[in-house]
C-alpha positions in Angstrom: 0.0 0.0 0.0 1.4 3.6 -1.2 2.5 5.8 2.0 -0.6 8.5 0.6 -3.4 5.6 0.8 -2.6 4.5 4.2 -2.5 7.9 5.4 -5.9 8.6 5.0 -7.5 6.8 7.7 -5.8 8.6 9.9 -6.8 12.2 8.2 -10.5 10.6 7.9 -10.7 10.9 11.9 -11.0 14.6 12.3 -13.7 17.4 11.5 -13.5 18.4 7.7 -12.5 22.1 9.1 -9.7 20.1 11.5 -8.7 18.0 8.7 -8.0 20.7 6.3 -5.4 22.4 8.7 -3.6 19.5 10.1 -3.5 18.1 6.5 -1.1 21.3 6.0 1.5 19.9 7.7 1.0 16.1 8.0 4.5 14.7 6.7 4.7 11.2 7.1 2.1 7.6 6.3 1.1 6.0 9.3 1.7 2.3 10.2 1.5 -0.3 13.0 3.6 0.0 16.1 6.7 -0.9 16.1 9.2 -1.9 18.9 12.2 0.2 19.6 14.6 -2.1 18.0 12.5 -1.5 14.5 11.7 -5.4 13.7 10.0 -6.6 10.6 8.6 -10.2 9.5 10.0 -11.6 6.3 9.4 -14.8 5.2 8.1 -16.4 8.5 11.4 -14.8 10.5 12.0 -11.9 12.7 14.3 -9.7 10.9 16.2 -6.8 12.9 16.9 -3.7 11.2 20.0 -3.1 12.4 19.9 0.4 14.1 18.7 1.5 17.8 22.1 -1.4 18.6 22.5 0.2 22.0 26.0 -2.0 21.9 27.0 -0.3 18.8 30.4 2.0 19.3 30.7 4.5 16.6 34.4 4.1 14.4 37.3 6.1 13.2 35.6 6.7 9.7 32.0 7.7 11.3 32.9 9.1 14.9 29.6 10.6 15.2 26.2 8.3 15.8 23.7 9.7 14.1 20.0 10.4 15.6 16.8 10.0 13.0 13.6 12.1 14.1 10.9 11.5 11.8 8.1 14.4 11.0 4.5 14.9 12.3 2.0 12.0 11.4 4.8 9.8 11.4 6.6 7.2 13.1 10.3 6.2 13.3 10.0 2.7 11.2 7.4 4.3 8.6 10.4 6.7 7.9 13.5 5.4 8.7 12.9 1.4 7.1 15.0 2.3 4.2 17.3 4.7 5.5 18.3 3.6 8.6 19.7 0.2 7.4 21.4 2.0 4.7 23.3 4.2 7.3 24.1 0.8 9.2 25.7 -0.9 6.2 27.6 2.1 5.6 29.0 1.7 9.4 27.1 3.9 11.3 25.6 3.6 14.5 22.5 4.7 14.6 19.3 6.1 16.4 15.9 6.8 16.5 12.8 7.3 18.5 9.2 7.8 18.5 8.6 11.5 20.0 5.5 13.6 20.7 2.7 11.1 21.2 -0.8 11.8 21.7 -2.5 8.8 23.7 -6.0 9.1 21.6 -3.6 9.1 18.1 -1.5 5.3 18.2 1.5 5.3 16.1 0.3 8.8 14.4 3.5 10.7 16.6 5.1 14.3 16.1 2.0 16.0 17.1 2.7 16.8 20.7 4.0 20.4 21.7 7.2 20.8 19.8 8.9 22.2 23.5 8.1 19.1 24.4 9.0 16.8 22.1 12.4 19.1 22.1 12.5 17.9 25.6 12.2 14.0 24.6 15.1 14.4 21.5 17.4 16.3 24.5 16.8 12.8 26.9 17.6 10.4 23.9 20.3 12.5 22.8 21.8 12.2 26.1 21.0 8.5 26.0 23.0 8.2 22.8 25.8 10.2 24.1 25.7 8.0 27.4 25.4 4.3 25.3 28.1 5.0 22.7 30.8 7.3 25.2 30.7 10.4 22.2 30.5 14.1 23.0 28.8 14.7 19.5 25.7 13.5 17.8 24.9 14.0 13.8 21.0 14.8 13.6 18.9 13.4 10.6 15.0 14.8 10.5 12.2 14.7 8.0 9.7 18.1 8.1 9.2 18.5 12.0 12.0 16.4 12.4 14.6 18.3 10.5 14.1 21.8 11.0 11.8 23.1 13.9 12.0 20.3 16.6 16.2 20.0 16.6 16.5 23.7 16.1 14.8 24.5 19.3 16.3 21.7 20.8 19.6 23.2 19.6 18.9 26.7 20.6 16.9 26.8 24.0 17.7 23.4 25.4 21.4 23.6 24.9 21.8 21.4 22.7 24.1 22.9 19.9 27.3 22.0 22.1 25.8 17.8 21.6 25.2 18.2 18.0 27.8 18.3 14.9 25.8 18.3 11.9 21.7 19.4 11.4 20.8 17.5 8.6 16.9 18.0 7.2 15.1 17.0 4.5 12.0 19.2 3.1 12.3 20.8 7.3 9.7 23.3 8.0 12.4 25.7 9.4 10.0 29.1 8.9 6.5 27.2 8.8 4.3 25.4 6.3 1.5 27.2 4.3 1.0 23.7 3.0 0.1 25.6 -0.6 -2.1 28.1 1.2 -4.2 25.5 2.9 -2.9 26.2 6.7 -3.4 30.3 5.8 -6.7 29.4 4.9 -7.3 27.1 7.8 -6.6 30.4 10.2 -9.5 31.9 8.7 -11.8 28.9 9.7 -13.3 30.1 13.2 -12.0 27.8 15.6 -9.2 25.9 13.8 -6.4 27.4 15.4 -7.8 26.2 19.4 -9.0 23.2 18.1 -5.6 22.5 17.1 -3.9 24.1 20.0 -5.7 21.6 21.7 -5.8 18.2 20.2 -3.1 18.4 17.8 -0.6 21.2 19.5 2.5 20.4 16.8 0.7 20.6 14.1 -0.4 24.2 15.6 3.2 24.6 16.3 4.2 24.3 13.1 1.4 26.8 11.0 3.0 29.8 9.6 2.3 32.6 12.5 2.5 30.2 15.7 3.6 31.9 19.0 6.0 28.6 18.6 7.8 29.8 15.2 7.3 33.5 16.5 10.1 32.5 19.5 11.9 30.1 17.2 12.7 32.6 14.7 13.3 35.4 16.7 16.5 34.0 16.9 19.4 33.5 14.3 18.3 30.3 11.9 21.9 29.0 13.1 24.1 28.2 15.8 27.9 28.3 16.2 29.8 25.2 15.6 27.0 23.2 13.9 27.2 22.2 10.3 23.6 23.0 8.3 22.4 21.1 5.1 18.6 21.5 4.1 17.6 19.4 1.5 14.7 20.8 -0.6 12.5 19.5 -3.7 10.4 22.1 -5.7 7.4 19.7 -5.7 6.9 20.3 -1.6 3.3 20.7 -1.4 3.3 20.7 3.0 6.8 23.0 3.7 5.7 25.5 1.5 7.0 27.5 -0.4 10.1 25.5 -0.4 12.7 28.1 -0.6 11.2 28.9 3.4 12.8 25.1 4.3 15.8 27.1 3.3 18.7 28.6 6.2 20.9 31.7 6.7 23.9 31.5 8.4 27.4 30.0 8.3 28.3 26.1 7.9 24.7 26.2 5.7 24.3 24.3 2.1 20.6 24.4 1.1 20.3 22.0 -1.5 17.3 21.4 -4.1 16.8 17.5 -5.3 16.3 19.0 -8.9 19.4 21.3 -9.3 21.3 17.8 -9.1 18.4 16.3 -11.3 16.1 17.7 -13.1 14.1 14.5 -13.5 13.7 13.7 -9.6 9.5 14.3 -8.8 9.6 13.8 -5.0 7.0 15.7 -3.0 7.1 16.3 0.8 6.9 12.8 2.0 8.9 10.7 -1.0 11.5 13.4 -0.2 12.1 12.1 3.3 11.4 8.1 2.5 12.4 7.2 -0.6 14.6 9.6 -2.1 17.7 7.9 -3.3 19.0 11.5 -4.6 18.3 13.1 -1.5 19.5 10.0 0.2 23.1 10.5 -1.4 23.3 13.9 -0.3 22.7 12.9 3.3 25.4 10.7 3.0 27.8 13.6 1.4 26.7 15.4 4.8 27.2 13.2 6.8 31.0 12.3 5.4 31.6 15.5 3.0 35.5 14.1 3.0 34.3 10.8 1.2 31.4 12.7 -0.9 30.5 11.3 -4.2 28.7 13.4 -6.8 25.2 13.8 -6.7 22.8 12.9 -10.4 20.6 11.0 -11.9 22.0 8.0 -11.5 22.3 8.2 -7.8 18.8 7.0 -7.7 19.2 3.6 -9.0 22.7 3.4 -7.4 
């Protein structure tokens, strides 16, 4: 089943005036719960992904582990099933959690206050620190996960002095207008506290929250951590995409079709299946061993 057709239970549960704001900035399919460890049945067997090793001790060539946060409407296996084993093979160690749940949404995460859910990413980081004896993690986010939620982290929670690279793909760093639906959602008496209170990151996350009001009454960077944004032109939540986009030093915003023209990704494909996008995370993550960035990198 395609990530859009098994999202739409979960947008089918709210009011139509509800659904049309909080479809502004869903980022992610849902899916079934998943244990921490991120297993998955294939022929009859129990197959481990290979990250959340809490044994795993990062090496010479990758020093840094690196921490996964999926976006809003999302969850960390849903996201991270084909690039977390990827980082593994390539000899990472690597993390991920499921942050900002809402009791009365299972498995629907990232929709919790974004302070919060900052405040859940500073515990795991710490966890990750702890596990694997490091000083520095290298953060890797989808929407929510890539822009807002780690930059506040980074910012007000003290976290820039745990975290080498910021790495996001189709982040929300200056909020979503999701194509002018969220604008338009504002003007629907009632959205904005219905939101506020069932679905407070989603509110968070609506062009003109008090949330991205604070957020971006700062600088978009912070000293001593590494920026790359990762954009595609055929975002229809993070809208418009050049917004995803950072000022600052240590900052390369990047846009999927300067490296190919051919690559259609929206929003979500951007942050699950991108092979293109994919390559540049792994350029980010090792710019020393980066290899160039076409076409081809999506069948390679």
């Amino acid at each position: 089943m395609s990530p859009r057709k098994r999202s739409v239970p979960a947008l089918a549960c709210t009011a139509s005036a509800l659904a049309l704001a909080v479809t502004a900035i869903a980022a992610s399919p849902s899916a079934s719960a998943a244990p921490a460890e991120a297993k998955t049945a294939k022929a009859g067997k129990t197959v481990t992904s290979g990250w959340n090793d809490w044994s795993c001790k990062p090496s010479a060539a990758h020093p840094n582990p690196v921490v996964l946060l999926h976006g809003t409407w999302a969850n960390q296996l849903d996201t991270w099933f084909l690039t977390a084993p990827s980082l593994v093979k390539e000899g990472y160690c690597v993390y991920s959690l499921d942050y900002g749940k809402l009791p009365y949404m299972p498995t629907l995460n990232g929709q919790g206050p974004i302070v919060k859910s900052a405040g859940e990413v500073s515990d795991f980081v710490d966890k990750v620190l702890k596990s694997t004896g490091t000083k520095k993690v290298d953060i890797v986010g989808h929407s929510q996960g890539g822009g807002p939620l780690p930059r506040y982290y980074m910012e007000f929670m003290n976290g820039a002095s745990k975290v080498d690279k910021l790495i996001g793909l189709a982040p929300d760093n200056h909020g979503a207008t999701a194509s002018g639906l969220a604008v338009l959602g504002r003007k629907v008496p009632g959205v904005s506290k219905v939101l506020d209170l069932t679905v407070p990151g989603v509110q968070d996350q609506m062009i003109g929250s008090e949330f991205l009001k604070k957020l971006n009454s700062k600088p978009d960077t912070v000293p001593g951590v590494k920026y790359t944004v990762i954009s595609t032109k055929y975002d229809e939540i993070a809208t418009p995409y050049k917004s995803q986009q950072l000022s600052g030093p240590n900052v390369r915003n990047v846009v999927v079709q300067d490296l190919c023209k051919l690559d259609v990704s929206e929003h979500i494909a951007l942050g699950l299946i991108d092979r293109i996008a994919f390559n540049e995370v792994k350029n980010a993550l090792d710019p020393a061993h980066a290899t160039p960035t076409t076409c081809k990198s999506a069948i390679s």
